[in-house]
Legacy VTK file of the C-alpha trace (Angstrom):
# vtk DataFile Version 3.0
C-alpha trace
ASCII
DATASET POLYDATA
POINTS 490 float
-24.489 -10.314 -40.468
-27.851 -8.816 -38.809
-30.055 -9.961 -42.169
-28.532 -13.624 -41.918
-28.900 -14.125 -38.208
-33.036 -12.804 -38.704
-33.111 -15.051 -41.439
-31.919 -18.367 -39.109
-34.012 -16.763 -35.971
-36.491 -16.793 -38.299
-36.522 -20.292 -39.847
-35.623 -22.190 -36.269
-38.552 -20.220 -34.785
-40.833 -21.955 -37.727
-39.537 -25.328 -37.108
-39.490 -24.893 -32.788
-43.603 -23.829 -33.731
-44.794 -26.741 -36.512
-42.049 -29.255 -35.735
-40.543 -29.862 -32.417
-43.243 -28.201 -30.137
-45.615 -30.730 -30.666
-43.185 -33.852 -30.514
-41.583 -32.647 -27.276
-45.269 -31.857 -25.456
-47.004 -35.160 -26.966
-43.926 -37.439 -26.444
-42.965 -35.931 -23.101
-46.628 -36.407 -21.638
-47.312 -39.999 -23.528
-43.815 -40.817 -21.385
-45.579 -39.587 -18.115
-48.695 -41.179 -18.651
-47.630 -44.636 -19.625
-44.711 -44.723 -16.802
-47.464 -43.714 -14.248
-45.467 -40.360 -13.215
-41.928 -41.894 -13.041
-40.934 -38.882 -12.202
-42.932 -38.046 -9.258
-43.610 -41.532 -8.193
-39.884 -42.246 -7.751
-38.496 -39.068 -6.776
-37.242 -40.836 -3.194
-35.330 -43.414 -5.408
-33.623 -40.539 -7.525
-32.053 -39.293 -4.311
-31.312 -43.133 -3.190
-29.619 -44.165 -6.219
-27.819 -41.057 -6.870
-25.738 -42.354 -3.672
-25.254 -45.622 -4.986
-21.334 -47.441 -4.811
-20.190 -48.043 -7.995
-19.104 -51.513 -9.240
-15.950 -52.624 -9.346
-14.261 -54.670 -11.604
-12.136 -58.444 -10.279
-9.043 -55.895 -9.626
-11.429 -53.594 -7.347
-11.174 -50.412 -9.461
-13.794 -48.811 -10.560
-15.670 -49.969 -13.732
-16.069 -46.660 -15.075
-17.472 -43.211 -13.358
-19.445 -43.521 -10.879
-23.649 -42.124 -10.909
-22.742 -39.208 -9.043
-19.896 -38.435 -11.911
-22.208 -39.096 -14.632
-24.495 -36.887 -12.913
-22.551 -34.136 -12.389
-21.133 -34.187 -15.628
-24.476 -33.895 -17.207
-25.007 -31.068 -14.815
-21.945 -29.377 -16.008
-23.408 -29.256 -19.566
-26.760 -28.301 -18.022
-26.159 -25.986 -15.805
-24.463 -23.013 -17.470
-25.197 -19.863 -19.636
-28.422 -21.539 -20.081
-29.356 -20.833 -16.421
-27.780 -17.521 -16.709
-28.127 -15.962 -20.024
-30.967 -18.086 -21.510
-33.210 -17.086 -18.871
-32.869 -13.855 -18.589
-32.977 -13.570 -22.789
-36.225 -15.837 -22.403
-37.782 -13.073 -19.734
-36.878 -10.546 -21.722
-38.575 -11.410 -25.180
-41.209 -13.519 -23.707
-41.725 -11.648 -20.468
-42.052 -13.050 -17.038
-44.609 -15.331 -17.851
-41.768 -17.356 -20.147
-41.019 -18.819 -16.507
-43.931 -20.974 -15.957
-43.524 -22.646 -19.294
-40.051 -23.692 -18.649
-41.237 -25.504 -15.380
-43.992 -26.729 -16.505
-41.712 -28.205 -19.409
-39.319 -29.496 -17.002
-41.588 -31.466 -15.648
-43.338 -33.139 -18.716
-39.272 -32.992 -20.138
-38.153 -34.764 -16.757
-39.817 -38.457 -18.300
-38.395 -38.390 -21.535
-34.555 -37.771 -19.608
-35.448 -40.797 -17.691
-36.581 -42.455 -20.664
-33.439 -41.379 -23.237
-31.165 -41.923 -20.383
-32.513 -45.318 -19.351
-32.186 -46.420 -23.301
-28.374 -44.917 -23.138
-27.345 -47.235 -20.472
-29.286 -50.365 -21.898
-27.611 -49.963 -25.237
-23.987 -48.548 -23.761
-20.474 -50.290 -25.081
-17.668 -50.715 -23.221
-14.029 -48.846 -24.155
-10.852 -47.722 -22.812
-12.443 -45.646 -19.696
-15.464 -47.629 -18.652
-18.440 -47.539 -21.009
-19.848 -44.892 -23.445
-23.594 -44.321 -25.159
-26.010 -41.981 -26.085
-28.325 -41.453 -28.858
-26.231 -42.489 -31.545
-25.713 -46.150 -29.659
-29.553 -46.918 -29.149
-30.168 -45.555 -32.744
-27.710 -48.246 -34.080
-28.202 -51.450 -31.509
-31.863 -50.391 -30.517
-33.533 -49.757 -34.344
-30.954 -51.100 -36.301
-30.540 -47.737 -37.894
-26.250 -46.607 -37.975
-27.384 -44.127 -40.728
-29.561 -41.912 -38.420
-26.875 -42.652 -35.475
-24.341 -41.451 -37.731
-26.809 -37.742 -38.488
-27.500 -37.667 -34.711
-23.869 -37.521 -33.884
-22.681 -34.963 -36.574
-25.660 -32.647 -35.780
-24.825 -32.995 -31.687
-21.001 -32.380 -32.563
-21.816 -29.532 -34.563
-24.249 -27.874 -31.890
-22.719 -28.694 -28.602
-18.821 -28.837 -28.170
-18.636 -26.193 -31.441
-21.339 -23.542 -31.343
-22.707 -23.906 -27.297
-19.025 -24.181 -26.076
-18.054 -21.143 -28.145
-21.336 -19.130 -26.414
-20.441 -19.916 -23.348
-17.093 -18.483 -23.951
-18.617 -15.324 -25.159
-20.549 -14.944 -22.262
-17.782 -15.510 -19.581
-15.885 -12.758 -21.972
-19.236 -10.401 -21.695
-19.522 -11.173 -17.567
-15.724 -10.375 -17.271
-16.126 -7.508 -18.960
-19.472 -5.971 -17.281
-17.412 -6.868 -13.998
-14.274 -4.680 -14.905
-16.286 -2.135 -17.005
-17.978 -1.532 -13.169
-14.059 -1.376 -11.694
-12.937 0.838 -13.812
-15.679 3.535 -14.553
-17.348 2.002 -17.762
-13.340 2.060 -19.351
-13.601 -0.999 -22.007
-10.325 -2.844 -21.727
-10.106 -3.806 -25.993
-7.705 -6.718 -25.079
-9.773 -8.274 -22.417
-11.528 -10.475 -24.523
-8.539 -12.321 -26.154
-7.148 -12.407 -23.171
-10.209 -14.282 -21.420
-10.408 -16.525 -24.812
-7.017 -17.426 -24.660
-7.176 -18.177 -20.514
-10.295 -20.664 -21.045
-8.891 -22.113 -24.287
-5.747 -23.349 -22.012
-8.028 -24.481 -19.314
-9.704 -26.213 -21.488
-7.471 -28.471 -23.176
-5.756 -28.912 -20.288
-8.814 -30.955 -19.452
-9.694 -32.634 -22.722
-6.519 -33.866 -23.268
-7.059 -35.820 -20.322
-10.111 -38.147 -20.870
-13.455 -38.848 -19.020
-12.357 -39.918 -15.940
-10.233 -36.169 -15.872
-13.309 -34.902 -16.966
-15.708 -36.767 -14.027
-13.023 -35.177 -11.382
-12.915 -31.624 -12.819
-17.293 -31.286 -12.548
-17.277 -33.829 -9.952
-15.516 -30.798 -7.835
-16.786 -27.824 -9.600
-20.144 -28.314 -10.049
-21.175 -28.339 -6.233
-19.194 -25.614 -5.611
-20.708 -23.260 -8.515
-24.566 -24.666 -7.212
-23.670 -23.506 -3.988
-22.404 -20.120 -4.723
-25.011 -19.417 -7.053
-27.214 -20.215 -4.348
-26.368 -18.388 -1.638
-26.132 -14.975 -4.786
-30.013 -16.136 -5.207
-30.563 -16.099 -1.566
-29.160 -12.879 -0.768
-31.329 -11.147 -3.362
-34.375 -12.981 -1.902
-33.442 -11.924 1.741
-32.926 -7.899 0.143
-35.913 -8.261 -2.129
-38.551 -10.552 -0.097
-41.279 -7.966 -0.602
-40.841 -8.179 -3.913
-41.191 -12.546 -4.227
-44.893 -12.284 -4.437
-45.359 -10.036 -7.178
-42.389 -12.266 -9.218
-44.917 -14.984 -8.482
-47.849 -13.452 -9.583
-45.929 -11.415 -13.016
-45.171 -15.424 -13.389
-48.213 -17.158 -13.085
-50.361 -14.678 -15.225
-47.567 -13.511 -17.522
-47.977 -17.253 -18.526
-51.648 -17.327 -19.835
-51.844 -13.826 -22.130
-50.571 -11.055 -23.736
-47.654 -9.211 -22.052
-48.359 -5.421 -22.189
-44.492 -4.597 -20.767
-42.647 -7.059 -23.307
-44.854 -7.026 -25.970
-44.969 -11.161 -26.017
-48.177 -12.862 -27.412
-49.706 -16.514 -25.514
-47.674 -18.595 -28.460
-44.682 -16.426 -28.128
-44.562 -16.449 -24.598
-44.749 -20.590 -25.114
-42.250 -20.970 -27.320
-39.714 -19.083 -25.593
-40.099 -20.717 -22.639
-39.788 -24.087 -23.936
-37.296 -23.448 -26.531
-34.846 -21.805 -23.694
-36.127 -24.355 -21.314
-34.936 -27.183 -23.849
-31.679 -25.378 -23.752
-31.036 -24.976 -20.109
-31.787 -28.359 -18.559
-32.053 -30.843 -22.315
-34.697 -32.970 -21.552
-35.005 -34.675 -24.542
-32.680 -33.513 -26.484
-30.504 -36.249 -26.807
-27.103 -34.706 -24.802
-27.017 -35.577 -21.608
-27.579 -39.318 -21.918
-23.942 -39.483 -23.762
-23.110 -38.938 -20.060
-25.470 -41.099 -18.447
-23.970 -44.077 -20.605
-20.509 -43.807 -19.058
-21.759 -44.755 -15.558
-21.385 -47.728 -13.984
-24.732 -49.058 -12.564
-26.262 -52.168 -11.996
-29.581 -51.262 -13.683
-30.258 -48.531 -17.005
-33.069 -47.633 -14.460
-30.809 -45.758 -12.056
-29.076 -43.381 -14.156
-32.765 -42.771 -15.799
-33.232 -41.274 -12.666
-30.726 -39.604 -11.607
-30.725 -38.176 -15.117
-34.056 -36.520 -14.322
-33.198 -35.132 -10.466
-30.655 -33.285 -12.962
-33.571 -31.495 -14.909
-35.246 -30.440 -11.649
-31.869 -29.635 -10.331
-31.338 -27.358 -13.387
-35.031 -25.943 -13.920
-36.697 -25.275 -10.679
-33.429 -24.526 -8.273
-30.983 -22.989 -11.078
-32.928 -21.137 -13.513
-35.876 -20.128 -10.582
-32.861 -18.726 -8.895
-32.119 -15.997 -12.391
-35.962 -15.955 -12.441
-36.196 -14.458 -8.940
-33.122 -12.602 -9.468
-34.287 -10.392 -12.673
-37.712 -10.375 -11.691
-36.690 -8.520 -8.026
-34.586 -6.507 -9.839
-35.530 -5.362 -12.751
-39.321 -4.499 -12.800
-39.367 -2.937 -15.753
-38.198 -4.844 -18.761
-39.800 -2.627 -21.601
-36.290 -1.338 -21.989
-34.139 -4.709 -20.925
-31.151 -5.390 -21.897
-30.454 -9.657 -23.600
-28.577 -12.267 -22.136
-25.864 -12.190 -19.113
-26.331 -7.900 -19.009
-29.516 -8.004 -17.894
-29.279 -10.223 -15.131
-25.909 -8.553 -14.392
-28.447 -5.334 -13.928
-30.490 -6.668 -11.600
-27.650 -7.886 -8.987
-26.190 -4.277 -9.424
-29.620 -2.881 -8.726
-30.084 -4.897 -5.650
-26.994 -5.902 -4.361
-24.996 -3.279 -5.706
-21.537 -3.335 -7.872
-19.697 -6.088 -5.675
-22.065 -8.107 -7.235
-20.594 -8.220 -11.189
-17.562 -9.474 -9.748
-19.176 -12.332 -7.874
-21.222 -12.888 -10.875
-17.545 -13.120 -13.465
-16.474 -15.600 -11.213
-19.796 -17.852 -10.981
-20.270 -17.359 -14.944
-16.939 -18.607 -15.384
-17.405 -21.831 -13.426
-20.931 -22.271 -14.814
-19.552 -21.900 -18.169
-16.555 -23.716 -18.456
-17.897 -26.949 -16.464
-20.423 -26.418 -19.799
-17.772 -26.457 -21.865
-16.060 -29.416 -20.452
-19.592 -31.563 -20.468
-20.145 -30.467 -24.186
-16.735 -31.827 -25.100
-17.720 -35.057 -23.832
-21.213 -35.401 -25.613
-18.960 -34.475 -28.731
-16.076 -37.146 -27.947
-18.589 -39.893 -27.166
-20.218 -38.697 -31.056
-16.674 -38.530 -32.617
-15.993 -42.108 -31.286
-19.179 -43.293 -32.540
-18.527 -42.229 -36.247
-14.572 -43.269 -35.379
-12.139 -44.109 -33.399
-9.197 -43.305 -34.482
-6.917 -41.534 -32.134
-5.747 -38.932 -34.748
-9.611 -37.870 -35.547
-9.906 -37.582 -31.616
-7.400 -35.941 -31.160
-8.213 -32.845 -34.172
-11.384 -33.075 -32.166
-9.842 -31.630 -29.402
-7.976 -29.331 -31.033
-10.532 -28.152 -32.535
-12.648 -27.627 -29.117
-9.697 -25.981 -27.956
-9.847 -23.232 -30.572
-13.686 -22.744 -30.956
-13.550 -21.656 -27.407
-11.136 -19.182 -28.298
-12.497 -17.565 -31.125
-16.360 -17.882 -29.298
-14.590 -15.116 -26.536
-14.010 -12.568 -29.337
-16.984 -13.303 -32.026
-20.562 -11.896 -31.967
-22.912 -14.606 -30.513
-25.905 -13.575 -32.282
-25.497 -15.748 -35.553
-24.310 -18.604 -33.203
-27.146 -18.412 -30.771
-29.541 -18.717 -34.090
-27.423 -21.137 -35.870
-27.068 -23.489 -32.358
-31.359 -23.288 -31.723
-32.028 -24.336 -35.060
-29.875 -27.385 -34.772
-31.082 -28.013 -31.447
-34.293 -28.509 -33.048
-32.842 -31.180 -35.258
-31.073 -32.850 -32.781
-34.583 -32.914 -30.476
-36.475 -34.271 -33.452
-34.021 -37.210 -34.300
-34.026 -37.944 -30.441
-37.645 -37.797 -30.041
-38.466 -40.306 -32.556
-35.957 -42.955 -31.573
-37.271 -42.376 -27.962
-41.074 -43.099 -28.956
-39.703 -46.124 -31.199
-37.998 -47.649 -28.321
-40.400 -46.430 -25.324
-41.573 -50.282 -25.373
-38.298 -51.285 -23.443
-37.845 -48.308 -20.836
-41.215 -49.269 -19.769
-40.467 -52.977 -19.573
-37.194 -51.577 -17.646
-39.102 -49.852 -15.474
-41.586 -52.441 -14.492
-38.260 -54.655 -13.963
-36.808 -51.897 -11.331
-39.973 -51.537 -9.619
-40.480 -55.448 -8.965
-37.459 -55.848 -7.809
-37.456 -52.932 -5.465
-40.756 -54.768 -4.207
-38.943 -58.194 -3.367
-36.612 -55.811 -1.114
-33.190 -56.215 -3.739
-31.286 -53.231 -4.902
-32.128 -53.753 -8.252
-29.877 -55.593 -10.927
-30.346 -55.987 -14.635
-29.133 -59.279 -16.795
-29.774 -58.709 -20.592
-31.118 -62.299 -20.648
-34.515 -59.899 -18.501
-34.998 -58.539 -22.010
-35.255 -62.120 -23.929
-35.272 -61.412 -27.914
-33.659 -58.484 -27.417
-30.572 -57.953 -29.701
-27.593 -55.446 -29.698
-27.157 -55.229 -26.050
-23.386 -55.898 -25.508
-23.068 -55.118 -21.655
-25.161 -57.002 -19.224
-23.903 -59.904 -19.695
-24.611 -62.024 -16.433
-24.939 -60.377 -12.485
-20.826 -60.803 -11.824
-20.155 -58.526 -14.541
-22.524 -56.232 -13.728
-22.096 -55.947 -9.960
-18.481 -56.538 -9.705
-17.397 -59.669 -7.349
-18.730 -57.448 -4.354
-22.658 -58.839 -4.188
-25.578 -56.670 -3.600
-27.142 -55.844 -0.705
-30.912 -56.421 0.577
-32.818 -53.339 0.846
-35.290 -53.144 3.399
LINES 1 491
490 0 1 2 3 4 5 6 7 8 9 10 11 12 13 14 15 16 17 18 19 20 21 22 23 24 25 26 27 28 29 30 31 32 33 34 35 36 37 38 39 40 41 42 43 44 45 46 47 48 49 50 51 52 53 54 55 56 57 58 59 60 61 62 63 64 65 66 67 68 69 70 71 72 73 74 75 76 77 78 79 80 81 82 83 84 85 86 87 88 89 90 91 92 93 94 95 96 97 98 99 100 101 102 103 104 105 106 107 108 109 110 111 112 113 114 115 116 117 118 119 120 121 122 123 124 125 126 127 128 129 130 131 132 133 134 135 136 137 138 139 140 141 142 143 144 145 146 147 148 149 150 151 152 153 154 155 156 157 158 159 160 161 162 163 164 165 166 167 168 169 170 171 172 173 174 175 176 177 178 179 180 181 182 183 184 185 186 187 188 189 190 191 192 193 194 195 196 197 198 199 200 201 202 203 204 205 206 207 208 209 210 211 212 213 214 215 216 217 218 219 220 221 222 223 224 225 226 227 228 229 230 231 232 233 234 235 236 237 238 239 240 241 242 243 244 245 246 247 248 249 250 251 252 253 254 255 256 257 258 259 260 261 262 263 264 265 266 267 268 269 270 271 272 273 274 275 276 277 278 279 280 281 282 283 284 285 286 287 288 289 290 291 292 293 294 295 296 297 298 299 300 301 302 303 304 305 306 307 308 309 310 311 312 313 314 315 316 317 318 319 320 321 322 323 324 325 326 327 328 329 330 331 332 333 334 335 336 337 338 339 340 341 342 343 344 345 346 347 348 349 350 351 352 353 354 355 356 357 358 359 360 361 362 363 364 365 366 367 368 369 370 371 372 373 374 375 376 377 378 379 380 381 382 383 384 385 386 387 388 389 390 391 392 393 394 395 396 397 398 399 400 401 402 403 404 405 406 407 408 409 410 411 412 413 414 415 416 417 418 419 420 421 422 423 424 425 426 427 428 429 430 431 432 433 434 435 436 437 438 439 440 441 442 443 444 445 446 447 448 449 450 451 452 453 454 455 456 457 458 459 460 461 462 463 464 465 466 467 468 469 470 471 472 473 474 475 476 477 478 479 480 481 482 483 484 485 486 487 488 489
């Protein structure tokens, strides 16, 4: 089992390096170039429209979820072992230095989310709940290409709701059982695995089984909650450790530009983890979170475009600085470091002492299962691209249901390996629709902004985008803004 997860390590590391690298930095700063800093420019108007009412429909409920919902739903999926685990794994191999990369990332990553979300809700369908979209929809409508819709949806149902969801089972099994192992003396309890497996596998499809809108109320409600928590952890450590913040800073910022005596991590090494683990915390790019961004109602693809990328900096530079801070504080010497969720459960211990594990279990498990609840959707919206037939949707869900299960009481290591290397192919497929179709977010774009000019809160007609085919929502302004009109902005 070792030989054959070196051997994928291995082989995703050589197609991160040659393959994806290079599209996600040239793509990601063509994107921020040609949109003029979209995602500096209009940082107010991510916080405006992320407040935005939702549109009703001529009975006054709402058309689908609102922005907020899609938002935080994306955020569940974002924010979760990633933030935890991945960040702590990338400081470890690719020392402190690994940090700067994965800012600097988000921030290049933040205008291709705006862009691949923007495209999601221009090309979105209507169904049962609302509306749904993604990759898979633009690849279809957008370049006339089902066939590579059809590969983009089998590779993101393989990667996210299957092997991610069964990590991030694994590591609320590991947290649970660093918290008790510090309860009980360092006793291993052999049971408490299945038992945690079987706990979140219930939870789970308890959820599922319940649709999007179930879905939208579940993160809706635990997603600010687990933020805030993990917040005020990061805080406390920062308040203990504030001596120590400058030094985290500086092991950052020149950690980033050489070889790393302590970790042993080369320039390109020290790169490539950053982005790679960057990529997998906040998914710029990737092609995941605009499955989410789709099923909001909005009265311009602009919007969620934005909100979409307040939910990489939300991710990036407040979640993952927050581990950052955390390990760096704590652990000063990482020659010897532990991988994953252990070593940042070291560094609380070391600071905060043992209390801290427990808080930890408890903020892993909310960060992990609000994951695993946003990867089910990016896999439902995929499964009801390819069909949608309620038997195949519902076998879906089954099998969710026992992939989380089994994740709680499997090694992770092949998984981790096997889920980067299709994360690579996922990024790839994405990445080249996105610079096919970066021709109509910009026109989008210009749209918002010249509306936001004339003093309107901006709304988007299909018949803005003459010549354009395979848009099916947009039809005229009612539809889009409900029979409620919209307001003057001033």
């Amino acid at each position: 089992m070792d030989s054959v997860a070196a051997w994928l390590a291995d082989r995703g590391d050589q197609l991160w390096t040659w393959v994806v690298l290079p599209i996600v930095v040239v793509l990601g700063l063509y994107l921020t170039l040609r949109s003029g800093l979209v995602q500096l420019r209009l940082l107010p108007e991510m916080l405006r429209t992320l407040g935005d009412r939702t549109p009703r429909d001529e009975s006054g409920a709402p058309q689908s979820v609102s922005s907020f919902q899609a938002f935080t739903i994306s955020a569940a999926s974002r924010v979760g072992t990633g933030n935890i685990a991945g960040v702590a794994t990338a400081i470890a191999v690719g020392g402190a230095g690994a940090v700067f990369w994965m800012w600097l990332m988000a921030f290049i990553g933040a205008a291709s989310a705006f862009a691949e979300s923007t495209l999601a809700q221009l090309f979105k369908v209507p169904d049962r709940d609302g509306f749904r979209g993604g990759p898979a929809y633009y690849m279809q409508h957008g370049l006339r290409a089902r066939w590579l819709g059809v590969v983009f949806a089998v590779i993101l149902i393989v990667c996210f709701p299957f092997a991610f969801s069964s990590l991030q089972a694994n590591t609320i099994s590991a947290s649970m059982g660093g918290a008790v192992s510090s309860l009980t003396g360092g006793e291993e309890l052999r049971w408490l695995p299945w038992a945690s497996g079987l706990a979140v596998a219930v939870l789970t499809g308890l959820v599922v089984f319940g649709g999007v809108r179930r879905i939208a109320s579940v993160t809706q409600a635990v997603v600010p909650v687990m933020a805030l928590a993990y917040l005020l952890l990061g805080l406390a450590v920062v308040a203990v450790s504030w001596r120590e913040i400058p030094d985290a800073l500086s092991a950052i910022v020149t950690g980033a530009f050489g070889y790393n005596q302590v970790v042993g991590a080369t320039f390109g090494y020290v790169v490539l983890t950053g982005i790679k683990r960057g990529m997998f915390s906040n998914e710029a790019g990737l092609g995941s979170a605009p499955n989410a961004g789709a099923s909001a109602a909005v009265t311009h693809p602009v919007k969620q475009g934005l909100v979409q990328s307040l939910g990489v900096y939300f991710d990036t530079f407040l979640v993952c600085s927050i581990t950052a801070f955390i390990i760096l504080t704590g652990v000063p010497d990482l020659a010897s470091a532990p991988l994953g969720v252990d070593l940042t459960q070291a560094a609380l211990a070391s600071t905060l002492g043992q209390w801290s594990l427990t808080a930890l279990a408890a903020i892993v498990f909310l960060l992990a299962f609000s994951s695993i609840i946003g990867n089910y959707y990016y896999g439902e919206a995929s499964i009801e691209f390819i069909s949608t037939r309620r038997r195949v949707l519902h076998a879906y869900r089954a099998l969710v249901v026992v992939s989380v299960f089994t994740g709680s009481v499997l090694s992770a290591d092949v998984v981790w390996s096997f889920a980067d290397a299709a994360m690579g192919f996922m990024a790839i497929t994405n990445l080249v629709a996105l610079a096919l179709l970066s021709g109509l977010v910009l026109a989008l774009l210009r749209d918002y902004v010249q509306q936001r000019r004339e003093g309107v809160d901006p709304v988007f007609t299909r018949d803005r985008l003459p010549g354009v085919p395979g848009i099916a929502c947009w039809k005229d302004a009612r539809s889009v803004t409900g029979p409620i009109p919209v307001p003057r902005i001033r």
